[in-house]
N, C-alpha and C positions, 0 to 999 in steps of 0.2 A: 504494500500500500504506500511507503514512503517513496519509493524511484515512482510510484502512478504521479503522486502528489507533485514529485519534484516536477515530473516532466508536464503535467498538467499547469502547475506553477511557470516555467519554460512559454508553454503555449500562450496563459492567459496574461502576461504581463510583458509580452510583443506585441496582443493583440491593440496596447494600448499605443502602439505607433501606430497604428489607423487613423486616428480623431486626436495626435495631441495639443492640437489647440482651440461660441457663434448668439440676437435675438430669440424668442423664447420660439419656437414652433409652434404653429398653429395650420387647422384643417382649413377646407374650405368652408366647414359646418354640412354642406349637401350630401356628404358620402363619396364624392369625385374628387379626385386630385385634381391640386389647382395647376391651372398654368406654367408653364416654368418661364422663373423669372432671370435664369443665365444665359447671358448671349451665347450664340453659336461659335465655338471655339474658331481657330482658325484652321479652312481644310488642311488634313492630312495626303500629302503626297506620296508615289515613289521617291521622290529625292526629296523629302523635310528632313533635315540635320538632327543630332540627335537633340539640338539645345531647340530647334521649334517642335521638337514631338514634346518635347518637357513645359515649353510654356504652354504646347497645346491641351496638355493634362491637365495643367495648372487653373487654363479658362474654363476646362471641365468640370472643375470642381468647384471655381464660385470665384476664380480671378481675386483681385481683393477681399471682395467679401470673405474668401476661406483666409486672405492672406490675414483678417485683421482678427480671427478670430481669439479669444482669451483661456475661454475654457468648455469642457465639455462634459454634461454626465450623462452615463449609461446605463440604462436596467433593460434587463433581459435574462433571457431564458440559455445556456449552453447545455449541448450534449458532446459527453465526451467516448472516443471510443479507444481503448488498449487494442495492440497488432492483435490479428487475426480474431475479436471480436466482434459479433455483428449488434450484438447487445449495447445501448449506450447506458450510460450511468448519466444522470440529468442531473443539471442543478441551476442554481441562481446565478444571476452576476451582478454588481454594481462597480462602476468604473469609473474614475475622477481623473480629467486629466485637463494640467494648466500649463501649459509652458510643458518644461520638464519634469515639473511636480507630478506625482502620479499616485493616486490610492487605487488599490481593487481589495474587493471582497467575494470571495465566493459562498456557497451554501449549498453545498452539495450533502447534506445529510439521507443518512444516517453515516455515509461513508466518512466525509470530513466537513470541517470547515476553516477557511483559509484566509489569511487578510496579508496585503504586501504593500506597502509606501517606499515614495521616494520623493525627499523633504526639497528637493533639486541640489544635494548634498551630499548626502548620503541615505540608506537605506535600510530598511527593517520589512522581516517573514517573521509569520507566524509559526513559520519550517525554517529550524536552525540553517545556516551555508547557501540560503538561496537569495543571488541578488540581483537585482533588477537593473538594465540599462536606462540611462536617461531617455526619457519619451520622446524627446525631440531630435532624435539623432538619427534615427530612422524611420520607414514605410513613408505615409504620407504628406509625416509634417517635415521632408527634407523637399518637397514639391518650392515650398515657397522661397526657399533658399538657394536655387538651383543656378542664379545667377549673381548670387554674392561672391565676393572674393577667399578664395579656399576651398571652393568644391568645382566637382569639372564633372562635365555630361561626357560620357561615350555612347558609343554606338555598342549594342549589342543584336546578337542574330534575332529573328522573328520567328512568333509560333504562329504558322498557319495565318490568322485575318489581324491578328495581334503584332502591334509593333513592339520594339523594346531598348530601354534604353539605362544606362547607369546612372547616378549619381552618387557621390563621393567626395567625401571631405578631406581635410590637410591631414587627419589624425586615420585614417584609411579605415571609417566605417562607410561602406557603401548599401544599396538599397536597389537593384535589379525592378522594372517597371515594366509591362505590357500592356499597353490601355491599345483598346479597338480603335482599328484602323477606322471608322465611320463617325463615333462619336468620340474620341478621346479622353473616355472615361478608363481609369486603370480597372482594370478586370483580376489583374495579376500583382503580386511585387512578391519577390524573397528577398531574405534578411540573411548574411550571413555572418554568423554569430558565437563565438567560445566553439567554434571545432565543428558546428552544425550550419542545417540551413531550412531557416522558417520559412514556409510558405504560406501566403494569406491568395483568398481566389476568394471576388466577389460577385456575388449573382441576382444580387437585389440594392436598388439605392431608393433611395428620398430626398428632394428638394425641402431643406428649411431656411427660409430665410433668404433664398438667392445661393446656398450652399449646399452640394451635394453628399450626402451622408451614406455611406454603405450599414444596409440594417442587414442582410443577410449573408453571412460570410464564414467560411472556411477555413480555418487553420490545419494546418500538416507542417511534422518536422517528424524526421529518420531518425532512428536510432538505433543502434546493434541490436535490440531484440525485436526492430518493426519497426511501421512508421504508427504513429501517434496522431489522432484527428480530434478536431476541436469543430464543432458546429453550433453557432452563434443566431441567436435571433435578438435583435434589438426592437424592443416593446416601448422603450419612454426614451425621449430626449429632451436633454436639459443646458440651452444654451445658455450662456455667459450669464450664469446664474453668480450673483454673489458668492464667494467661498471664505470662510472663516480660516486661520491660522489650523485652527482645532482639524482640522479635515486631514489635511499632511501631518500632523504632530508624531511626532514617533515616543511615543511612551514605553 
């Protein structure tokens, strides 16, 4: 149960480079989705460089608006499944994430339950030896930094209708990207990370606010005994909610 925990632990505290940095969300009231309020990125060509497939992602996701976002919270549902199980083990999430500051909780009972911060300092698990990378240093929230000074776009190969591209900092953590060649939403990114390599695949989003949000999403990472799968559904968003000191505290 300890290596599940760990590597569960692994899975859900990557998951928090998705969203780490948005107004509060709201429906249409009718039962239909509204409009969408982000312009149309800019076309994807045979020949776009890797640094306009990066700003192309970037207008994918809400251009400034994703750029200005503060913080983010998340409840939802995860199932998780160990190698060769078709059984998933379900549980709760909740996800705080500011900047580089990062809380999750999990609630997977009866099996466990798990809480992990990161004060943008240092780090505290409710599981001794487990610790969590800063949130903004990968997956999505390295989109907005793609053309500051100390990171560099490369080119990489493409899967199939997916483009793909690097980004990468002066201190060599990188974030692999495949967002559809049609709309230039990232569909894909791996994270490679302490000897491994997370995989996030998304298959469901939502517009709030002029920002687009992945709520249904996948995680996978290898491991010598199997690969490890995390299946995520986000039920509540809570944008640029107020957050108290007491939320990251490490007691």
């Amino acid at each position: 149960m300890k290596r599940y925990a760990l590597t569960l632990v692994a899975l859900l505290s990557l998951s928090s480079t998705a969203l780490a940095q948005a107004p509060d969300a709201k429906s249409s009231g009718n039962g239909t989705a509204p409009a969408s309020t982000i312009p149309a990125p800019p076309p994807i060509t045979a020949n776009s460089t890797p640094v306009e497939l990066a700003r192309a992602a970037l207008a994918a996701q809400g251009g400034d608006k994703f750029k200005n976002l503060k913080s983010v919270t998340l409840f939802g549902s995860v199932d998780l499944y160990a190698p060769s199980q078709t059984v998933a083990l379900p549980g709760k999430f909740a996800l705080v994430t500011a900047g580089a500051r990062m809380r999750l909780d999990v609630d997977a009972s009866p099996a466990f339950k798990f809480k992990q911060i990161y004060d943008g300092q240092q780090s505290y698990s409710s599981i001794p030896g487990v610790q969590t990378p800063p949130a903004d240093k990968f997956g999505l929230a390295v989109l907005v930094k793609f053309d500051q000074p100390g990171y560099t776009v490369s080119a990489l190969p493409n899967e199939k209708k997916l483009r793909g591209f690097r980004i990468a900092d002066a201190e060599g953590n990188a974030t692999d990207f495949f967002i559809d060649s049609a709309t230039a939403r990232v569909m894909k990114y791996l994270i490679p990370y302490n000897g491994y390599t997370f995989g996030t695949e998304n298959s469901k989003f939502k517009e709030f606010e002029g920002v687009l949000i992945p709520t249904n999403f996948t995680q996978r990472i290898e491991m010598p005994a199997g690969a490890f799968f995390a299946e995520f559904k986000v039920k509540d968003v809570r944008l640029n909610q107020p957050l108290g000191d007491d939320v990251f505290a490490i007691q």
